[in-house]
C-alpha positions in Angstrom: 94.7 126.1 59.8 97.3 126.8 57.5 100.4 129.1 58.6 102.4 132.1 56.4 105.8 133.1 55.8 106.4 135.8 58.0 103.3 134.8 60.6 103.8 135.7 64.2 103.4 132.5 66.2 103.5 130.7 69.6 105.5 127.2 69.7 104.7 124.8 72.4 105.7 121.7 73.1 108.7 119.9 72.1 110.9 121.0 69.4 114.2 121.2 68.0 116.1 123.7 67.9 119.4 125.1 65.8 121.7 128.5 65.6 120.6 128.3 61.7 117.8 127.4 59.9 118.0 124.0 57.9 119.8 123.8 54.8 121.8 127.1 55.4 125.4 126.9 55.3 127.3 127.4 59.4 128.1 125.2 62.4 124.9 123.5 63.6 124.0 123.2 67.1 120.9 120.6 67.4 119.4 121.0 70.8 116.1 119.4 71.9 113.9 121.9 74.1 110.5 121.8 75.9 108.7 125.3 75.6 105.2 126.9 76.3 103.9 129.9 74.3 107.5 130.4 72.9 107.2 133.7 70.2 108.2 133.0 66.6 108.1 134.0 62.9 107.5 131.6 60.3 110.9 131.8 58.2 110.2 128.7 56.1 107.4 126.0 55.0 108.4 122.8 53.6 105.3 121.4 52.1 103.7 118.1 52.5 105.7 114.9 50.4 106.9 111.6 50.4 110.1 112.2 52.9 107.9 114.6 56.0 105.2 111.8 55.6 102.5 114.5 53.7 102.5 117.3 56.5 103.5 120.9 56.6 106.7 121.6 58.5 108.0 124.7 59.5 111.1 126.1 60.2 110.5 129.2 63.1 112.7 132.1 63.7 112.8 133.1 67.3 116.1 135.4 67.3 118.9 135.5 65.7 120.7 132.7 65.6 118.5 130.8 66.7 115.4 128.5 64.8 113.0 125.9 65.1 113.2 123.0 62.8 110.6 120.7 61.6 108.0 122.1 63.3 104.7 120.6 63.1 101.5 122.4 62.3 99.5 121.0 65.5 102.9 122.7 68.0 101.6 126.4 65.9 99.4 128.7 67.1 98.5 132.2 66.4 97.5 133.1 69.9 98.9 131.8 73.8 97.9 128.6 75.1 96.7 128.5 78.2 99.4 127.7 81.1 100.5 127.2 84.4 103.2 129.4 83.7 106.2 127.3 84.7 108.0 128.0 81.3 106.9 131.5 81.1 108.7 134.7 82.0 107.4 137.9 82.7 108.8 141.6 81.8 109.9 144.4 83.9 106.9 146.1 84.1 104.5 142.7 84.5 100.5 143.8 84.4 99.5 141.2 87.6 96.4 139.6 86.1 98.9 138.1 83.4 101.1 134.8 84.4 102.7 134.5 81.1 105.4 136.6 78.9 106.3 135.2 75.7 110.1 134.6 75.7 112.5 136.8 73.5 115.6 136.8 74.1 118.7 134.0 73.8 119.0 135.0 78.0 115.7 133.5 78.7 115.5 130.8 76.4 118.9 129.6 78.2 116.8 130.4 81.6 114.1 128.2 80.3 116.6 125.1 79.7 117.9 125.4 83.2 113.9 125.5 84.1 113.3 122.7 82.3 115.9 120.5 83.6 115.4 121.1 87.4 111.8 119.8 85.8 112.7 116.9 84.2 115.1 116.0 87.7 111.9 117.0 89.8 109.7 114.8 87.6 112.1 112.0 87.7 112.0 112.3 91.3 108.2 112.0 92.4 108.4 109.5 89.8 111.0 107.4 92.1 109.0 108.4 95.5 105.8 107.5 94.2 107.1 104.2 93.0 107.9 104.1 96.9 105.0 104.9 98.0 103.2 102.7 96.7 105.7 99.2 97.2 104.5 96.6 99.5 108.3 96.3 100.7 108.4 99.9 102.1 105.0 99.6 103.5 105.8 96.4 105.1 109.4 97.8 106.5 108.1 100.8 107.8 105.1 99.4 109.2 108.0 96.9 110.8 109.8 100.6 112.0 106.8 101.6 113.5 105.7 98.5 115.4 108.7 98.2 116.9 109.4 101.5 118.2 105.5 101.5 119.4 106.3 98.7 121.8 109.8 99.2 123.0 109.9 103.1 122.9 106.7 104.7 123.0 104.8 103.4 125.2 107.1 103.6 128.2 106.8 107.5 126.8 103.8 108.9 125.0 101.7 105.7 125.2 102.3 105.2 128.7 98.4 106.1 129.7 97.5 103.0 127.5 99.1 100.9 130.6 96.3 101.7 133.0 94.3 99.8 130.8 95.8 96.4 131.9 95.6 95.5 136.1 97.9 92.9 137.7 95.9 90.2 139.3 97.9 87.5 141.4 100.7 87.9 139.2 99.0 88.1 135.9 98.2 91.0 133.5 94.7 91.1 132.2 92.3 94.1 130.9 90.5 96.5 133.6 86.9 95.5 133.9 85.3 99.0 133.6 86.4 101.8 133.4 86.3 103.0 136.7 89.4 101.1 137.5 91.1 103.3 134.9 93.8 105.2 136.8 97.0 106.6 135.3 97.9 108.0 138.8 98.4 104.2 139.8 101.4 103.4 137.2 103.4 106.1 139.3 103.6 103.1 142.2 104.3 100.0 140.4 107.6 98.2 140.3 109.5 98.3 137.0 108.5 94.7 136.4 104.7 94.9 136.8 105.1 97.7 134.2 107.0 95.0 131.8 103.9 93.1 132.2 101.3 95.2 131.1 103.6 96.2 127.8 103.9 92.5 127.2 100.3 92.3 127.4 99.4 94.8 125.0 102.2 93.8 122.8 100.8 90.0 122.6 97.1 90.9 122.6 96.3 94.5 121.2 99.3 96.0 119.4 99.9 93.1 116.8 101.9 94.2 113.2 98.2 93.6 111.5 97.3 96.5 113.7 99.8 98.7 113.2 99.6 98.1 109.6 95.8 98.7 109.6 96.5 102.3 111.5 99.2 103.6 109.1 97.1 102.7 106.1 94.1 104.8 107.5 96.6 107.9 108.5 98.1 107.9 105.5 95.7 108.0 103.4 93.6 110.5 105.8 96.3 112.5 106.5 98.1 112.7 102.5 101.5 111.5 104.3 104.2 109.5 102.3 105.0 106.0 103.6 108.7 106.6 103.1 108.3 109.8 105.0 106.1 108.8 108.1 109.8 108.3 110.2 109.5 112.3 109.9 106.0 112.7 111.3 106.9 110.6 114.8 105.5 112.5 116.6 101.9 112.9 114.5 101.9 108.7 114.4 102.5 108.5 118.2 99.3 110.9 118.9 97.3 108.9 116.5 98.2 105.7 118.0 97.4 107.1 121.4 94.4 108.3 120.8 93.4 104.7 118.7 94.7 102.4 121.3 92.8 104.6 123.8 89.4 103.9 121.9 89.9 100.8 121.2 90.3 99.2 124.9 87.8 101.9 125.4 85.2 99.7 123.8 86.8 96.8 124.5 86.2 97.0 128.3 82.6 98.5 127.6 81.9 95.2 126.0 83.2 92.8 128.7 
């Protein structure tokens, strides 16, 4: 589709902007900008040679004072592109079934650089996190977090059910043989040290790293959690852990 002088258009993408258009005499001011559905007239068409590599380019007055240069024919369009309308903004009086406004005035063009740099510095930033998400260090650190405060922290707390699980027999810890020796009403009486040995037994025999590990992989991806966010969601990992390690011995001592 070819564009004329004078043609009211849309601009999307990125362009490059300047306080006059090229080749007119004044103090340019080059600034590279991101837009979406940004309202223009054509002002000037440089047609296709040796130099623009054989394509149209246009130069697009938005206000005074301010122009696009060396716009290409595919960034043109005669109608709005569809948008999410991040870069948009609407009027005063804004009909509610429309998301978009096209931008008119220097105010919101300087609004819409402001936009697009919180953008570009939120962009860079999931960037960054998902780069952690998906490193084998941070798994294996945090998975390292979680063990750790699993067996010295939580299950003297939250976990402390998963203790009835294990009976001391002449000295020894060792799994319940049914579940009709399950009792949590029986930790209440035992000394601090039989305690100790049931943790150690769980800790040596059940609740290994490969386990944890195992568990965060399946909550994460079930749950859409961050790995270098699950220190936040304690309390989330310590109910799912319960309720594993609960079904797991479950079985377990249905199988003996």
């Amino acid at each position: 589709m070819l564009f004329e002088l004078g043609d009211t258009i849309y601009l999307s993408g990125n362009i490059t902007t300047n306080r006059y258009p090229r080749g007119d005499m004044g103090i340019n001011d080059i600034k590279n900008i991101f837009v979406n559905n940004l309202k223009g007239t054509i002002f000037a068409i440089e047609l296709p040679n040796f130099l623009n590599g054989g394509q149209f380019l246009y130069t697009i007055k938005i206000f005074e004072n301010l122009y696009a240069i060396e716009v290409k024919q595919n960034q043109i369009s005669y109608s709005q592109t569809p948008s999410n309308g991040v870069y948009g903004f609407i009027g005063p009086n804004p009909n509610p079934n429309i998301k978009l406004n096209s931008l008119n005035t220097l105010e919101q063009l300087n609004q819409i650089n402001k936009l697009n740099w919180v953008n570009e510095q939120i962009s860079t930033m999931n960037k960054f996190n998902q780069n952690l998400n998906t490193s084998y260090q941070v798994q294996k650190t945090i998975t390292k977090y979680i063990y750790y405060k699993l067996v010295d922290e939580w299950i003297y707390k939250k976990l402390f059910p998963i203790l009835a699980f294990v009976k001391i027999v002449n000295g020894k810890p060792q799994l319940i043989k049914s579940m009709d020796e399950y009792n949590i009403n029986k930790l209440a009486s035992e000394t601090d040290e039989d305690i100790e040995l049931r943790a150690d037994y769980l800790e040596s025999n059940i609740i290994t790293k490969k386990l944890v590990s195992k568990v965060l992989k399946k909550t994460v991806n079930r749950m859409c959690l961050n790995w270098y966010e699950l220190n936040k969601h304690e309390k989330t990992i310590q109910n799912v852990f319960l309720e594993y390690l609960k079904d797991l011995l479950e079985e377990s001592i249905r199988r003996l």
